[in-house]
N, C-alpha and C positions, 0 to 999 in steps of 0.2 A: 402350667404357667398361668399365673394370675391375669385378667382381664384388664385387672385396674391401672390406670392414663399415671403415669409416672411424671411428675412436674419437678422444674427447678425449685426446692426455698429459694427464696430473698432471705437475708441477713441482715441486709441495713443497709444505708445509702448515706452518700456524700451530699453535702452541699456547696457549690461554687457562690462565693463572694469576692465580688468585684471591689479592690479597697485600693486607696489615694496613696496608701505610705504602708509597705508592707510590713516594717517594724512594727508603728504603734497597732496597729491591728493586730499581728502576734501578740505584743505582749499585753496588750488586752486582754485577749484569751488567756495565756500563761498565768497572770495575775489572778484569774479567775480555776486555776486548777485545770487547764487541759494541757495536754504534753501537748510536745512540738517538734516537726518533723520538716525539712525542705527533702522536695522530692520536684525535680525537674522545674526550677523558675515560679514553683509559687511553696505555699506553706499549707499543712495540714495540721490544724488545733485537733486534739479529740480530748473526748472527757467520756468513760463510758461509752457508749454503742453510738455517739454524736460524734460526724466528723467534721468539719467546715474545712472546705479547699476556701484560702485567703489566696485572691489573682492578682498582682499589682494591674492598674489598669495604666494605658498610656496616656488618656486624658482624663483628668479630673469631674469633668462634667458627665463623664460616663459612669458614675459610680452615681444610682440614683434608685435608693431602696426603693419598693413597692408599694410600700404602707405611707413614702409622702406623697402618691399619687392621686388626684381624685379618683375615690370611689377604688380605691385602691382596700386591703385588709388594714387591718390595726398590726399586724402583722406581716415578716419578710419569711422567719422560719419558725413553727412552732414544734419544740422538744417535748416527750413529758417524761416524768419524774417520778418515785415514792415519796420526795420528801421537796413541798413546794416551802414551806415554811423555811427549812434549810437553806434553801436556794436563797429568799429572802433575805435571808440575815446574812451570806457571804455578799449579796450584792451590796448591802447598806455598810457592811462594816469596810469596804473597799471603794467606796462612794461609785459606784456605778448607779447610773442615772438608773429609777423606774419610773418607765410613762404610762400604766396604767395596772393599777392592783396595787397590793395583793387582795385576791378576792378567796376568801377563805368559807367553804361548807365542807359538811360529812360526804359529802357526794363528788364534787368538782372544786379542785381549787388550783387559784393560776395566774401569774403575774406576766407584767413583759417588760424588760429592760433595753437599753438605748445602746448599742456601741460604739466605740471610736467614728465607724463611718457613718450612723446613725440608723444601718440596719436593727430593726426590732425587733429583738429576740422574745418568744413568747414559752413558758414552761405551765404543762397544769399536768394534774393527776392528785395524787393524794398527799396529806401530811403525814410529817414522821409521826413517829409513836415515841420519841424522846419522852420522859417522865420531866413535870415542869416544875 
């Protein structure tokens, strides 16, 4: 018998957002290509290995992303990606707001988009290899 410490993987992880109106936050996401699931009183978007649990909250003033806070991130959740430039162009062709990027190198590239409840979704890693 081997000595070696036998650990759990992680696999990926959810994210809980707290949103005003459960609809337009789903189809927020929906619009944007993630399936959609109700599982127990709130909704699960995923796209790929990203989950986002959407909570309806009971008071309005409780839904208050991170990144409006002082000194808060520019960001609420950051995803990343193979292909940031992609991402791009389905945000713009769907007029999803971008609050800052795209910021495009060989090395790091990464934008961040606004949602329904004005959580800031942030994506970076590499661009496609699409032929232009």
């Amino acid at each position: 018998m081997s000595d070696a410490a036998v650990t759990a993987n992680l696999s990926g992880s959810s994210i809980v957002l707290l949103v005003n109106d459960i609809h337009t936050a789903s189809e927020f996401y929906r619009n944007l290509g993630f399936s959609y699931e109700e599982i127990g009183g709130h909704v699960h978007v995923s796209r790929g290995n990203v989950t986002f649990i959407l909570h309806p909250s009971l008071n309005k003033e409780d839904v208050r992303p991170s990144s409006a806070a002082a000194g808060g991130l520019y960001f609420d959740v950051f995803a990343y990606t193979d292909a940031v430039d992609l991402l791009v162009e389905e945000c713009r062709a769907k007029a999803v707001e971008i609050v800052n990027g795209p910021h495009y190198s060989d090395h790091w590239s990464e934008f961040t988009m606004k949602d329904a409840d004005g959580y800031r979704i942030a994506f970076g890693g590499s661009i496609s290899t699409k032929s232009e």
